[in-house]
C-alpha positions in Angstrom: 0.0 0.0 0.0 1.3 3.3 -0.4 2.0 6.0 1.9 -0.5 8.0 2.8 1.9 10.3 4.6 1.4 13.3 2.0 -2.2 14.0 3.0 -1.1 15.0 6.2 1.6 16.7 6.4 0.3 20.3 5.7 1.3 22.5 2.8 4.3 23.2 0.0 4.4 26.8 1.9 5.0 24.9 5.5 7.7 23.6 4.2 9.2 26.1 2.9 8.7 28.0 6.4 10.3 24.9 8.3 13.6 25.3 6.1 13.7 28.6 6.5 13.3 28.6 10.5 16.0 25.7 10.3 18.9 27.0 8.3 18.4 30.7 9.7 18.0 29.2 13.3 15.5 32.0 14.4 11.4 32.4 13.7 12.4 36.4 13.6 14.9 35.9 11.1 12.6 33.3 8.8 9.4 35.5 9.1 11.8 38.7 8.0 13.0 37.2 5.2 9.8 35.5 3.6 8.0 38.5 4.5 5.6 37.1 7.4 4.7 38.2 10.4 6.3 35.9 13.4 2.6 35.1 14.7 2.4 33.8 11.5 5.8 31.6 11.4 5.0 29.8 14.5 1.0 29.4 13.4 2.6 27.2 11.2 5.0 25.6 12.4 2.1 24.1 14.9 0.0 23.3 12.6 2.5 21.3 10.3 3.6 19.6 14.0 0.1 18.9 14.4 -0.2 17.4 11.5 2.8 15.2 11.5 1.8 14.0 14.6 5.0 15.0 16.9 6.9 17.7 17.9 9.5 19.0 15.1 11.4 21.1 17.9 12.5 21.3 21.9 13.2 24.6 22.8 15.8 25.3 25.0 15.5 29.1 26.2 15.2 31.1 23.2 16.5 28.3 20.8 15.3 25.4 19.7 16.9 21.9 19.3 15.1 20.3 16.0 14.1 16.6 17.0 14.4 13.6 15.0 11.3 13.7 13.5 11.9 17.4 12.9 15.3 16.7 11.5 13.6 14.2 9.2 10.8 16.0 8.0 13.3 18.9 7.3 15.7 16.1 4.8 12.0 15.1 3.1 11.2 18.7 3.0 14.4 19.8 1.0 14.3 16.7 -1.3 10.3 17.8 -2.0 11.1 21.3 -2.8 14.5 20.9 -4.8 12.3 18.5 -7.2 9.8 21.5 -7.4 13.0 23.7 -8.4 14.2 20.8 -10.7 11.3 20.6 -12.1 11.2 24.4 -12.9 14.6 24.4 -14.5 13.6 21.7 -16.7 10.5 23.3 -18.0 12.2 26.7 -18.6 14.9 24.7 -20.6 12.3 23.1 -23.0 10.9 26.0 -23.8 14.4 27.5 -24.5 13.8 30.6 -22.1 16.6 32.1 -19.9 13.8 32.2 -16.9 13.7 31.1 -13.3 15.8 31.3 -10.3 19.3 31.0 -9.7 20.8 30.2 -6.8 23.9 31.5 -5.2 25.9 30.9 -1.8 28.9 33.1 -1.5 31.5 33.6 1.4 31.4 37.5 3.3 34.1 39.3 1.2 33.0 38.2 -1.9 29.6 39.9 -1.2 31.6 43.3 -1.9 31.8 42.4 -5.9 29.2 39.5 -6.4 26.3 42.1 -6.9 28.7 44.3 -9.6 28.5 40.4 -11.2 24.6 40.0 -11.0 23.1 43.6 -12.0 24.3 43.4 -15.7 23.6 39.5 -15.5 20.1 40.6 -14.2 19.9 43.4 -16.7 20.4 41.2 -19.7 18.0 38.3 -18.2 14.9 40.2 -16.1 13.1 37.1 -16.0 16.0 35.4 -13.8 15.5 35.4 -10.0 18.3 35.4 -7.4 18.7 33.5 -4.2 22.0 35.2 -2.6 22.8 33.5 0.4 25.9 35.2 2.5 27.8 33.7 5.2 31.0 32.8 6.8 33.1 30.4 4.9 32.0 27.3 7.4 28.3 28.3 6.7 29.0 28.5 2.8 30.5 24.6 3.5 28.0 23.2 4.7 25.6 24.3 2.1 28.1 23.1 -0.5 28.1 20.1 1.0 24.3 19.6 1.2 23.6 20.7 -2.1 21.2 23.6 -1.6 22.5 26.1 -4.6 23.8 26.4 -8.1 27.5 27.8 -7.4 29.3 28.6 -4.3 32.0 31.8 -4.1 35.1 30.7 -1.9 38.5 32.4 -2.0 40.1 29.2 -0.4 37.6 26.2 -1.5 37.2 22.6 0.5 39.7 20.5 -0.8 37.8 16.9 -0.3 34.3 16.1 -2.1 33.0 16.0 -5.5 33.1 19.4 -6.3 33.9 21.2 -9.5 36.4 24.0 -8.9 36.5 27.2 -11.2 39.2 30.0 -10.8 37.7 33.4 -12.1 38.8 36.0 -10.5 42.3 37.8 -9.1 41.4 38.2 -5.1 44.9 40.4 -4.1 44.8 40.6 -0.6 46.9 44.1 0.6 47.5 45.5 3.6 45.6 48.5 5.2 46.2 51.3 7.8 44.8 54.4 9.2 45.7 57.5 6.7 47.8 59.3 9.4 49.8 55.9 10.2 53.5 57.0 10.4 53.8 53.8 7.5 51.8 55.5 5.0 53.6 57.4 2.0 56.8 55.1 2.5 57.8 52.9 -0.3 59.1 48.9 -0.2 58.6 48.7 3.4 59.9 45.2 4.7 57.0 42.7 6.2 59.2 42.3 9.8 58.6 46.4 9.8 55.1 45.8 10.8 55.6 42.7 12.7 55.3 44.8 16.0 52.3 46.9 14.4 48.8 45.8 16.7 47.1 43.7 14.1 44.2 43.0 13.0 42.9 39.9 12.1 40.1 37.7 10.5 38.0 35.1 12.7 39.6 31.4 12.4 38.6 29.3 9.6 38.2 32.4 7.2 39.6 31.9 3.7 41.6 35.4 4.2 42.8 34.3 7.3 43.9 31.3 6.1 45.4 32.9 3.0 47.4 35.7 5.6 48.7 33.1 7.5 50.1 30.7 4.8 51.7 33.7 3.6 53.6 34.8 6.7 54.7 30.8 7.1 56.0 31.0 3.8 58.2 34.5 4.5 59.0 33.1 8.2 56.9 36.3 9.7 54.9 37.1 12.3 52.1 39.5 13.1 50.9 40.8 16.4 47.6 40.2 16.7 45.3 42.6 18.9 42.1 41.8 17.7 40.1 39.1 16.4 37.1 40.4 14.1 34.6 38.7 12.0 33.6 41.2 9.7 35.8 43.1 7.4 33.8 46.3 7.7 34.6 46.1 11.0 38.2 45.5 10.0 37.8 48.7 8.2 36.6 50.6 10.5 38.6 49.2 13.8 42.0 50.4 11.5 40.4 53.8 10.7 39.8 54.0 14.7 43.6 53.9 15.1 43.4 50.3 16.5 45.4 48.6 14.2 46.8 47.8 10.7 45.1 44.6 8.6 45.7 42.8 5.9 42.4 42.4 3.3 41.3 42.0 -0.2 41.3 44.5 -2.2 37.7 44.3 -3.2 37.0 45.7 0.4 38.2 49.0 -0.3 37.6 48.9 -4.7 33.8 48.0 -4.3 33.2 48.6 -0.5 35.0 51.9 0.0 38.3 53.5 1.1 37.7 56.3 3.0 40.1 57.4 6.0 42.3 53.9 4.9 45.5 54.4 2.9 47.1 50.9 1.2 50.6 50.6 2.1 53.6 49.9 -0.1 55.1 46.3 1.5 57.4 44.8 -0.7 56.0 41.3 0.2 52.4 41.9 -0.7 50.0 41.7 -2.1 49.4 37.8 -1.3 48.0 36.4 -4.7 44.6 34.2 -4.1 42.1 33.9 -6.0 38.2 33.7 -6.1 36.8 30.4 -7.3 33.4 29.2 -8.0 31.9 25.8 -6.7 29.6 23.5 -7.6 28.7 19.9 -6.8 29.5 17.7 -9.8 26.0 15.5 -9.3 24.0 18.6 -9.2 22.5 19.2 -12.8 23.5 22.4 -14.7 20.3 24.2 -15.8 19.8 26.6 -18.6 20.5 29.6 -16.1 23.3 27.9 -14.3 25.0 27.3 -17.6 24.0 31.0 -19.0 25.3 32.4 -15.6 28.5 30.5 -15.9 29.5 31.4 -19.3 28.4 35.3 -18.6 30.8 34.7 -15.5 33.7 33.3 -17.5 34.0 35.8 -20.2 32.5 39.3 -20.0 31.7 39.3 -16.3 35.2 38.7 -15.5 36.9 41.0 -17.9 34.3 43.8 -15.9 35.5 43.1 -12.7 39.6 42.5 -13.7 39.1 46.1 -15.6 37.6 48.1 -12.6 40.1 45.8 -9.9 43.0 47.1 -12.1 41.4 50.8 -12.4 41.2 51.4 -9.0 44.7 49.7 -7.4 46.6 51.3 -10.5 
């Protein structure tokens, strides 16, 4: 016999409200971003509980611990409404149109350029939708790793699973400091001439982080960290304080502004890494993806290498 499961477990829009409560973690965040009141969110939430049968979460203060059943529901939930997206990809493509939604996951710095990427894209194709997802680079993992988008934007990408790895953009990462720092306006200054400078540095696990510290292995340097900071607009603004120097990329200051920060001249940098684009090999191209790609490979980068070049001379 088959299951009769589908009759009760409540409606297409439930689920999307119970993956949006689960990967944001919050019923504030989940009702702000799908434009419901948070009444609304838990409403439900309860109902879909009720109609499963079980609870789908503990909570524990103000968070909530998904339980089995909710963790399960959530699994079948993503696999119904990625076939609903397949599904829409495939129809657009027999029809030949350059409509739908694409889907993009991309790490925190790269958010500074990515829209300069997707307005002409957008432009070109008005029918196309955009999912921009922005996180840390451990959040932007474990999407990758679960499948939920098109492409992923890394500057230092996972090195084990399936994964198709495209380089497409320079990502020079250069060092920053206050525009009254003694340092500024000298020329060829020597890495071990900062080494006692207070520094300040991105949270562990971050792909410029990562990227700074292979580097100063490499030159057998060392930094004096002050500060630990998770955002680089907070980077930006901590060194304009007076509370430190930084290293970033240069995308921070080209796309995300400059003002009271001066770029000094060390002969050691910048520190060459690059931007890559991700995708799980399994996960079927669709006419956007593909269109996207291609737009991304040739004119799209030639934009951003032009402007990257125009504004670090």
């Amino acid at each position: 016999m088959s299951s009769r499961i589908h009759a009760r477990v409540g409606t297409i829009r439930q689920l999307e409200i119970l993956l949006c409560v689960y990967d944001l973690g919050s019923i504030k965040l989940a009702a702000e971003q799908l434009h419901l009141t948070q009444p609304t969110v838990s409403m439900q939430l309860k109902k879909l509980s009720e109609a499963i049968g079980t609870p789908l979460y503990d909570r524990q203060g103000k968070s909530r611990r998904f339980t089995d059943a909710g963790e399960a529901v959530v699994a079948t939930a993503r696999e119904v409404l990625d076939s609903f997206s397949r599904l829409e990809m495939e129809l657009s493509d027999l029809r030949g149109l350059k409509a739908g939604t694409l889907n993009l996951a991309v790490v925190t710095t790269s958010k500074y350029f990515i829209p300069h990427l997707l307005g002409p894209f957008c432009k070109r194709y008005p029918d196309v939708d955009i999912n921009f997802m922005v996180g840390n680079r451990q959040n932007i993992i474990e999407r990758l790793e679960s499948g939920h988008d098109d492409f992923y934007v890394f500057s230092h990408p996972p090195e084990d699973g399936d994964f198709e790895v495209t380089e497409f953009l320079p990502n020079p990462l250069v060092a920053i400091a206050p525009v009254d720092h003694p340092l500024v306006g000298k020329s060829r200054i020597d890495m071990a001439e900062i080494a006692n400078e207070p520094f300040l540095m991105r949270e562990p696990g971050s792909g410029s982080r990562h990227a700074i510290e292979q580097h100063l292995r490499r030159l057998g340097a060392s930094v004096s960290v002050r500060m630990t900071i998770e955002s680089n607009e907070a980077i930006k603004h901590a060194v304009m304080s007076g509370l430190g120097i930084s290293i970033v990329s240069a995308h921070t200051l080209t796309f995300g502004g400059s003002a009271g920060l001066a770029e000094l001249d060390i002969k050691q940098l910048p520190i060459d890494s690059r931007w890559y684009l991700v995708r799980q090999r399994e996960r079927r191209l669709s006419l956007i993806a593909k269109t996207f790609l291609n737009y991304l490979q040739t004119e799209g980068q030639e934009s951003m290498i032009s402007e990257l070049r125009r504004t670090t001379g």
